[in-house]
C-alpha positions in Angstrom: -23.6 5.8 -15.2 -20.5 7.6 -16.9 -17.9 8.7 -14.3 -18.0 12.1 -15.8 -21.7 12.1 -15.0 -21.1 10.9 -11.0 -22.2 13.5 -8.8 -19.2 15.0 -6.3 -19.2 13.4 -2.8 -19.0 15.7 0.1 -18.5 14.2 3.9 -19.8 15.8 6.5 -18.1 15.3 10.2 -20.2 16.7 12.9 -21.2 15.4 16.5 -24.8 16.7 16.1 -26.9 14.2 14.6 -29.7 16.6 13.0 -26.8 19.3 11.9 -25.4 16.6 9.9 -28.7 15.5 8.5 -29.6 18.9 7.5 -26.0 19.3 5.8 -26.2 16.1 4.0 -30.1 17.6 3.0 -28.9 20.6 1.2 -26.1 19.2 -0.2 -28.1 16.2 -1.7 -30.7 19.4 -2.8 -27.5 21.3 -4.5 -26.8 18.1 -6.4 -24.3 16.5 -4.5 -23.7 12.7 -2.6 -23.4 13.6 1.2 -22.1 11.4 4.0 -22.4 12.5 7.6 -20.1 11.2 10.2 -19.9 11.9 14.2 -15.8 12.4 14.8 -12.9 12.4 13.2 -12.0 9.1 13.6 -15.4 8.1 11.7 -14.0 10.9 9.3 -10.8 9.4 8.6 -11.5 6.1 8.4 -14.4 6.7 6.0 -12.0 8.8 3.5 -9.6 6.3 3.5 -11.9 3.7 2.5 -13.1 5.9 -0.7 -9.8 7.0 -1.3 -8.5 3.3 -1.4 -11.2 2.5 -3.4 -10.5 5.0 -6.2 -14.0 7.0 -5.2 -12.6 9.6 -3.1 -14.1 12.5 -1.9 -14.7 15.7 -3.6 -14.4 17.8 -0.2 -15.2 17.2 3.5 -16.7 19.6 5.8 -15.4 19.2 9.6 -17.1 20.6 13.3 -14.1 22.3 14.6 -14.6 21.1 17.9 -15.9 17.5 18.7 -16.6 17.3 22.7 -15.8 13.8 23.4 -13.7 12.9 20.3 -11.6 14.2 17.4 -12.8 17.1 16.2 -11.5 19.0 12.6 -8.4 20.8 14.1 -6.5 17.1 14.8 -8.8 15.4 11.8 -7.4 18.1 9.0 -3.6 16.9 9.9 -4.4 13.6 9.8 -6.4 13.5 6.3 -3.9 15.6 5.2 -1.4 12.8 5.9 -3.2 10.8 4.1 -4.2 12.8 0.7 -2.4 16.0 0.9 -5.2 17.0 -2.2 -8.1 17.0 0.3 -10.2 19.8 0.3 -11.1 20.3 3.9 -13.4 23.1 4.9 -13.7 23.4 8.5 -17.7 24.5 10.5 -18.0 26.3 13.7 -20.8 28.7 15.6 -17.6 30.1 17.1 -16.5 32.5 14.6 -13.9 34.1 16.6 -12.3 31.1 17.0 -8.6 30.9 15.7 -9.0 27.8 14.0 -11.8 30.0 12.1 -10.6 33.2 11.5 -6.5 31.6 10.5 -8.6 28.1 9.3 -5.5 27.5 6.6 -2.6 27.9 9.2 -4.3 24.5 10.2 -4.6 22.7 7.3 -8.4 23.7 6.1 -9.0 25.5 2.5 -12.4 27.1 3.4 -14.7 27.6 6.3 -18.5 28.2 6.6 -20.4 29.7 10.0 -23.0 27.5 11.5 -25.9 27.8 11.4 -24.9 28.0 7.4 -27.8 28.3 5.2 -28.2 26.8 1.7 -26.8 29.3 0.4 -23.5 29.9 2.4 -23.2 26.1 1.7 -22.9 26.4 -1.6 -20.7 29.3 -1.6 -18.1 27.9 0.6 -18.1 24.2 -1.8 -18.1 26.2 -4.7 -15.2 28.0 -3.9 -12.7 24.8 -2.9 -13.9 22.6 -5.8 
C-alpha cells in the first residue's frame, strides 16, 4: 500500500474498556486506524514506539482524568516533550472542568464531551488534522 493511501492513526487513552472500544469503532467506521490504551503511561509509551518508528500518530484522544493512573492533563506534557507536533485532543463527561473549558492552557488542541457521538467525533478530528 502507497503511504499516501495509509489511513490516519488516532490513539485513544481511556480507562473504560468499552468507551475505548466504541471510540476505536467509530473511528475505524470514519475511515481511520484506532488504538485504545488504559493510562497514560500505556499512551506514551505506545506514541513513542510509532513515533520512533517513523509511523506516528495522526492525533490522540486522552480521558482527562484516569483514577488510578495518568490521566490526559500529566500525559499531554509529557507527549508534548516528546513530539511538540502532537495533536492532542483531550475527553471528559465533566465539561465544566478547567482542563475542558481552558483545554489549550494545558497542552490539548481540541476537546470532545463524552458521551461523543459519531458525529461530534468527527468534528473534533477534523478540526486538529
Amino acid at each position: 500500500m502507497a503511504s499516501a493511501a495509509r489511513k490516519k492513526k488516532i490513539l485513544i487513552m481511556d480507562d473504560e474498556e468499552m468507551i475505548g472500544e466504541i471510540a476505536c469503532q467509530m473511528l475505524t467506521f470514519l475511515g481511520y486506524e484506532a488504538r485504545h490504551v488504559l493510562d497514560g503511561e500505556e499512551a506514551i509509551s505506545l506514541y513513542r514506539q510509532h513515533l520512533e518508528a517513523g509511523d506516528p500518530f495522526a492525533a490522540v484522544i486522552m480521558d482527562l482524568t484516569i483514577p488510578k493512573g495518568m490521566g490526559g492533563k500529566e500525559a499531554v506534557l509529557e507527549l508534548l516533550a516528546l513530539d511538540p507536533q502532537a495533536r492532542v485532543l483531550v475527553s471528559s463527561g465533566y465539561s465544566n472542568d478547567p482542563g475542558m473549558v481552558n483545554f489549550s492552557r494545558y497542552g490539548f488542541c481540541g476537546h470532545i464531551e463524552k458521551p461523543f457521538d459519531l458525529a461530534s467525533l468527527k468534528a473534533a478530528i477534523e478540526a486538529v488534522l
